[in-house]
C-alpha positions as CSV (number, residue, x, y, z in Angstrom):
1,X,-104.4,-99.2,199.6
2,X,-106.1,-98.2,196.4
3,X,-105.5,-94.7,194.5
4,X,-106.5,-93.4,191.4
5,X,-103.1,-91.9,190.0
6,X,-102.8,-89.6,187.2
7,X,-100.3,-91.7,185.4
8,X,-99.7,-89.9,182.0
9,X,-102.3,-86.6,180.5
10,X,-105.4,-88.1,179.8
11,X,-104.9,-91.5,181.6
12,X,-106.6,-92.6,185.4
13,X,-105.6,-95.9,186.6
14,X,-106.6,-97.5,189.6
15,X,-103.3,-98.3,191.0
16,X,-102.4,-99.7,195.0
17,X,-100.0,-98.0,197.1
18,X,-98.7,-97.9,200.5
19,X,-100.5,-96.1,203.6
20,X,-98.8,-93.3,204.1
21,X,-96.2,-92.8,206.8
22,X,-97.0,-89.8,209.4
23,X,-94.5,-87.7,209.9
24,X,-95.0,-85.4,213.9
25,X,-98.0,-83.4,214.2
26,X,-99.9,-85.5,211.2
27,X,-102.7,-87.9,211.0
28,X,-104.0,-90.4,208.7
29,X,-107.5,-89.6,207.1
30,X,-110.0,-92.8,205.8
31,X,-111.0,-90.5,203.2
32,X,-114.9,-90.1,202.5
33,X,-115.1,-87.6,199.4
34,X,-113.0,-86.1,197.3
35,X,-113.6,-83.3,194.7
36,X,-112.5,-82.8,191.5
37,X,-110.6,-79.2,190.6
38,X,-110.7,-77.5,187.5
39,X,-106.6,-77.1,188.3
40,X,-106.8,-81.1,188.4
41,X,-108.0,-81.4,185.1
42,X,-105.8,-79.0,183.8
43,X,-103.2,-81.5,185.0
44,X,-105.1,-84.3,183.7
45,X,-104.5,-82.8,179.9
46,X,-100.8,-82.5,180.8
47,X,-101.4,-78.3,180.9
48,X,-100.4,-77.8,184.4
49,X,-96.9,-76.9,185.3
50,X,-96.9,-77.4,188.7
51,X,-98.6,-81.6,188.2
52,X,-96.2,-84.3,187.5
53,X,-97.1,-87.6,186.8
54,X,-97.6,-90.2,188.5
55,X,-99.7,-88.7,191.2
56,X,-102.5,-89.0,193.5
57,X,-104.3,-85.8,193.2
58,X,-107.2,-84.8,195.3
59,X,-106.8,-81.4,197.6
60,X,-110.7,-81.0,198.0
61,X,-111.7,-83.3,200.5
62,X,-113.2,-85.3,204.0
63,X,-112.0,-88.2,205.4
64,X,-112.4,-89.6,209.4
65,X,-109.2,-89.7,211.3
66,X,-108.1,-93.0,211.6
67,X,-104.7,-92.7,213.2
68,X,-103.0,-89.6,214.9
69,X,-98.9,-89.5,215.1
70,X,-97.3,-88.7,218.3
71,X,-96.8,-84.8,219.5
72,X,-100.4,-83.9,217.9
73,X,-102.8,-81.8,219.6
74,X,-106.6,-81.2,218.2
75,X,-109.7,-83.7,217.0
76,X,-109.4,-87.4,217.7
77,X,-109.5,-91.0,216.6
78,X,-113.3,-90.8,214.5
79,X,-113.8,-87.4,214.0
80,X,-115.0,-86.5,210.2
81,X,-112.5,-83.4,209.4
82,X,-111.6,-81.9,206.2
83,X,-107.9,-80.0,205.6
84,X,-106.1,-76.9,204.6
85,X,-104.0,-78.6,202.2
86,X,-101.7,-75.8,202.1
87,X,-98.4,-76.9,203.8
88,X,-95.9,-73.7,204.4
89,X,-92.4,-73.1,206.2
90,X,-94.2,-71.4,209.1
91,X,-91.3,-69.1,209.8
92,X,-90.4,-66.9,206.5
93,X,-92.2,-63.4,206.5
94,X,-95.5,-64.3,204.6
95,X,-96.0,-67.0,207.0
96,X,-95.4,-65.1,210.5
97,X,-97.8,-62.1,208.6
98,X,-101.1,-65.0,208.1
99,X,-100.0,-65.3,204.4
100,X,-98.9,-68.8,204.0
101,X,-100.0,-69.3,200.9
102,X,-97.7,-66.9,199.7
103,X,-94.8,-68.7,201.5
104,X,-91.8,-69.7,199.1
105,X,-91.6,-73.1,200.4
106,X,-95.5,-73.7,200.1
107,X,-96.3,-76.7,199.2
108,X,-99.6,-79.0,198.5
109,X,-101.6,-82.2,199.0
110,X,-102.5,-83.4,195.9
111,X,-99.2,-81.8,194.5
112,X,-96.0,-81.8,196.7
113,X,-97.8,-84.9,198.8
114,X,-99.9,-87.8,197.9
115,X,-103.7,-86.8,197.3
116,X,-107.0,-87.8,198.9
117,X,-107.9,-89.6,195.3
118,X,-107.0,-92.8,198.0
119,X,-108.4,-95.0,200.1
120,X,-106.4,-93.3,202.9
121,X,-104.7,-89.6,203.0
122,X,-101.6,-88.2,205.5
123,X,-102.3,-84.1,206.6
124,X,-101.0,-81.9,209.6
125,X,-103.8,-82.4,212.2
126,X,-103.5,-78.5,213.0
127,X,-104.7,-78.0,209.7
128,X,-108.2,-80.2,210.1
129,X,-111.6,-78.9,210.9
130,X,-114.6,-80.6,212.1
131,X,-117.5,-81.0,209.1
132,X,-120.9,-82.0,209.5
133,X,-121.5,-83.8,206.1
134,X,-118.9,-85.5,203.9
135,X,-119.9,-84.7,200.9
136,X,-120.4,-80.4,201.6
137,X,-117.7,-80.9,203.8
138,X,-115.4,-81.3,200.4
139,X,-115.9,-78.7,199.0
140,X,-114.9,-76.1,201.6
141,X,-111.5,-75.9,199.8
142,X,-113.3,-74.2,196.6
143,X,-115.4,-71.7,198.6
144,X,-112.5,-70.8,200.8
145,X,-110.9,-69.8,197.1
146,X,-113.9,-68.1,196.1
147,X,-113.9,-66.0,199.9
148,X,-110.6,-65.1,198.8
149,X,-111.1,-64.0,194.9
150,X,-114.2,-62.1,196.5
151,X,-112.1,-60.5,199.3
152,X,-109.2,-59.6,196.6
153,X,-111.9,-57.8,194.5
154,X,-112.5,-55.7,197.2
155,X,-116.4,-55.8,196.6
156,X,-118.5,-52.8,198.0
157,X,-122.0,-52.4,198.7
158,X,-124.4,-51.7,195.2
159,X,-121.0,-52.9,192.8
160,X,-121.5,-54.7,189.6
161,X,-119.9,-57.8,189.5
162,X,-119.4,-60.2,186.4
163,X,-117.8,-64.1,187.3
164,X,-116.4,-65.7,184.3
165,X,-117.0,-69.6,184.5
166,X,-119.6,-71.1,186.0
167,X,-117.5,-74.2,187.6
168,X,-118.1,-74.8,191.9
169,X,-115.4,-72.0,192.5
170,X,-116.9,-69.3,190.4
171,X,-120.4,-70.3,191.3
172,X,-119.2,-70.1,194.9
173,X,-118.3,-66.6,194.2
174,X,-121.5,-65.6,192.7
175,X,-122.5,-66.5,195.7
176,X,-120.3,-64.5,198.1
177,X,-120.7,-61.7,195.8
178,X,-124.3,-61.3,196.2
179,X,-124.0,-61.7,200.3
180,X,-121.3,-58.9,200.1
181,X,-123.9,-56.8,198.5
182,X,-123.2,-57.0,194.6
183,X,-126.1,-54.9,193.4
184,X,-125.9,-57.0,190.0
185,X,-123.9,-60.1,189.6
186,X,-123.6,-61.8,185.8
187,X,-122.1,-65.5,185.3
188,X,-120.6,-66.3,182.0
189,X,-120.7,-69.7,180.5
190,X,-120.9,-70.9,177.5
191,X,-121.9,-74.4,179.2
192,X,-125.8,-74.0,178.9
193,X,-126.1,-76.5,182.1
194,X,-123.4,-74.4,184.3
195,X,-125.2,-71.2,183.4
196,X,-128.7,-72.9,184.6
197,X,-127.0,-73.1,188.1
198,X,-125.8,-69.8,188.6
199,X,-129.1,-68.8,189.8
200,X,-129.6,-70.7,192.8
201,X,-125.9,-69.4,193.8
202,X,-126.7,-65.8,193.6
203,X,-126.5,-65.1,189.7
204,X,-128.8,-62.1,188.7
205,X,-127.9,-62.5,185.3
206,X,-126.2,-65.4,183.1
207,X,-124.6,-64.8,179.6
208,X,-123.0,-67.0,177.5
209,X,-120.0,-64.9,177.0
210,X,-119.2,-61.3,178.0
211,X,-119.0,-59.6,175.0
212,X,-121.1,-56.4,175.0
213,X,-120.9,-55.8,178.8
214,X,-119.6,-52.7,180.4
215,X,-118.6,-50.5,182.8
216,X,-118.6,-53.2,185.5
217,X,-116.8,-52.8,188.7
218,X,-115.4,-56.5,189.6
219,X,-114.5,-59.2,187.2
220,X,-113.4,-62.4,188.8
221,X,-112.1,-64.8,186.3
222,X,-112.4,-68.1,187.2
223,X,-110.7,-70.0,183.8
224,X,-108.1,-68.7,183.5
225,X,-107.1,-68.5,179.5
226,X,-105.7,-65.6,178.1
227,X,-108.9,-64.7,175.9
228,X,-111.3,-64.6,179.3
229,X,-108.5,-62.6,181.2
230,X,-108.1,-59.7,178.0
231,X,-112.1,-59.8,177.7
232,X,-112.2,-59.1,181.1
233,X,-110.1,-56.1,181.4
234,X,-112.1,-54.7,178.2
235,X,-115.2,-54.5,180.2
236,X,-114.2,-53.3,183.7
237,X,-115.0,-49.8,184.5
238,X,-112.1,-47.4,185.1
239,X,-110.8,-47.9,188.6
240,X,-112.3,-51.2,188.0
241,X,-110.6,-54.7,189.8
242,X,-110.0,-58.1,187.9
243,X,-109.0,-60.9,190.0
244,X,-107.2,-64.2,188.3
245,X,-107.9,-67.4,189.6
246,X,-108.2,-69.1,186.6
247,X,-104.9,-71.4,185.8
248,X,-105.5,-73.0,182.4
249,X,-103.3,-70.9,180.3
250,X,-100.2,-69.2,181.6
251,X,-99.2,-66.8,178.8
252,X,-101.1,-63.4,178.3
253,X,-101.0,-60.0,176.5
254,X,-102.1,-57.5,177.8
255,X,-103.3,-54.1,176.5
256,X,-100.7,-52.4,179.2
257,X,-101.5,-48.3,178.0
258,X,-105.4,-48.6,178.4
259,X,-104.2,-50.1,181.7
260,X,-102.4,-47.5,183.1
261,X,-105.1,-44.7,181.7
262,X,-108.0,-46.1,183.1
263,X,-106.1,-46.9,186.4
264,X,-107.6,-50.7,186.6
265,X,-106.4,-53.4,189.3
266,X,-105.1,-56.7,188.6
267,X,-104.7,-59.4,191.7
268,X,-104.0,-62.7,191.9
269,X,-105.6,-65.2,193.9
270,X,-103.7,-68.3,194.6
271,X,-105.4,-69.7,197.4
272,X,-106.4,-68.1,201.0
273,X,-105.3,-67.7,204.2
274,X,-105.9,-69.1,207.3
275,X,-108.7,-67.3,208.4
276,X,-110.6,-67.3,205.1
277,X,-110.3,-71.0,205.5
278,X,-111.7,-71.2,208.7
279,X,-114.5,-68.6,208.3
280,X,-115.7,-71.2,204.9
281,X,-115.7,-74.0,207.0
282,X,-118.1,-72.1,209.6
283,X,-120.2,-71.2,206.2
284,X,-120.1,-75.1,204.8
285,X,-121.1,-75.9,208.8
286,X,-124.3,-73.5,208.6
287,X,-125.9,-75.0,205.6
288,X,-126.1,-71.4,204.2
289,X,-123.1,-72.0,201.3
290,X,-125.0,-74.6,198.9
291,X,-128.1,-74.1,197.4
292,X,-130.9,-77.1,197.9
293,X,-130.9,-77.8,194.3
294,X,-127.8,-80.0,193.8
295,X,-128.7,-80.4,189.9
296,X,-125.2,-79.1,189.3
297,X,-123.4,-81.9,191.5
298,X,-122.7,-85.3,190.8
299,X,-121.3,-88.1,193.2
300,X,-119.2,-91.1,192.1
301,X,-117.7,-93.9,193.4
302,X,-113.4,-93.5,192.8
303,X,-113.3,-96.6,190.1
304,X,-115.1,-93.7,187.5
305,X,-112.7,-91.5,188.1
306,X,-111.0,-91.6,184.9
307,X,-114.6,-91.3,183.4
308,X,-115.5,-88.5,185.6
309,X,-112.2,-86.5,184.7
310,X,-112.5,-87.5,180.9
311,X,-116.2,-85.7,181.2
312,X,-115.1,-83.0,183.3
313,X,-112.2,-81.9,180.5
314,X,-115.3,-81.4,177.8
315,X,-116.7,-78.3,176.7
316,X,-120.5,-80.1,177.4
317,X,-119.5,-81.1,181.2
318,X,-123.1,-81.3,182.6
319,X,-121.9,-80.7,186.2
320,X,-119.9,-78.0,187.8
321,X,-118.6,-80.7,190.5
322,X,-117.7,-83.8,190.9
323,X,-117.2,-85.3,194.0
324,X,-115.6,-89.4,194.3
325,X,-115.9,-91.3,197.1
326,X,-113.9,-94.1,198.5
């Protein structure tokens, strides 16, 4: 089959591989679309730890079943799904609590497993969900991280909220932050064509960066560099939260006294659970998530992907998503 493999930072290639074999309770996707992930390019430049080359990325995605292995239960032969790609122990404590993304033998597709950057993918069949449209239907991964940054933040009615980075995943949570009741929600970009987006996600306000802003209840980063994540502390109000979801940069300083005197919340926000999942998919489903101007989407056949990846890793990236198809 053919993949586009991350072969060395910097470097696509259009490469053939086996199907994949399916091990109980999986099934074999045709894969339809599949979106590109600001973590992915971070991998693609060689600055992500957890991305080793060579390998078939791609944990954003649809694809119709093809094939279903023996002993699983759920859709059928045909159906056009998308998939947790989040693949847990299932027994440890975090995963018997809901939490299986904070399970210690977690592991991904894309990462840990071969990617939907492929003509074909493998997942657990438990993990798929019916989708109405292919190309919506990939990005459900993305909101379901955004439902989870907002849901970290803790967000209450009449809060002002400030998103730094105006890629899908912090547009998405412009978006959820204005339906949980955000009284004012800011998107920072310096990207003028990310910024023009935010508005039709939810954005009262854009800015180019968030120097000057204050007292602000909720700062979701969405970079993830250690300058964004320091500038966002500086501008939270006290008993303010900052949630990280941003993973470009792993090192930062932090002012740790002005911390602990203004009795601010740091959270991490890896990925989601279960039912934050399942309750974006019902979102994607109702046609509610996306705004009608797609201006800030573009949709490519796999053989650009190199292209598409090299473009998404500049500064100037005209387009907060990226979605191939196969």
């Amino acid at each position: 089959m053919k993949t586009l493999t991350w072969t060395a930072p910097h470097e696509m290639s259009i490469l053939d591989a086996k199907r994949p074999t399916l091990p109980p309770g999986w099934a074999l996707l045709r894969v339809q679309a599949a979106g590109i992930c600001g973590s992915e390019i971070s991998g693609y430049l060689g600055q992500n730890e957890l991305r080793v080359p060579p390998l078939v990325m791609g944990h954003e995605f649809t694809g119709v079943i093809e094939e279903v292995h023996q002993g699983a239960v759920g859709l059928t032969q045909g159906d056009l799904v998308t998939a947790n790609p989040l693949v847990s122990c299932g027994t440890c404590r975090h995963c018997r609590a809901g939490d299986r993304q904070r399970c210690p033998e977690r592991q991904i597709i894309g990462i840990n497993f071969p990617g939907a950057y492929a003509e074909y993918v493998a997942v657990p069949l438990a993990q798929c969900y019916a989708v109405d449209d292919a190309i919506s239907g990939a990005m459900i991964e993305p909101l379901a991280c955004a439902l989870r940054a907002v849901n970290q933040a803790g967000v209450q009615f009449g809060d002002q909220a400030v998103v730094v980075g105006a890629g899908i995943i912090g547009l998405m949570a412009a978006k959820i932050l204005s339906l949980a009741g955000a009284s004012r929600v800011i998107v920072a970009d310096p990207n003028v064509s990310r910024r023009d987006a935010a508005e039709p996600f939810g954005a009262t306000e854009t800015v180019s960066s968030i120097e000057g802003l204050n007292d602000i209840d909720v700062v979701i980063d969405a970079v993830g560099l250690d300058q964004t994540r320091r500038a966002g502390l500086q501008i939270l109000a006290r008993g303010g939260r900052s949630v990280w979801i941003g993973l470009h940069q792993n090192d930062t300083t932090l002012p740790g006294n002005a911390l602990v005197r203004d009795e601010v919340m740091i959270h991490g926000s890896f990925c989601y659970r279960d039912e934050e999942f399942s309750r974006a998919v019902a979102l994607m489903n109702s046609g509610k998530a996306l705004p009608e101007d797609r201006d800030w989407l573009d949709v490519r056949p796999l053989e650009q992907g190199n292209a598409a990846f090299a473009e998404q890793a500049s500064p100037s990236a005209p387009f907060a998503k990226i979605i191939l198809t196969v």
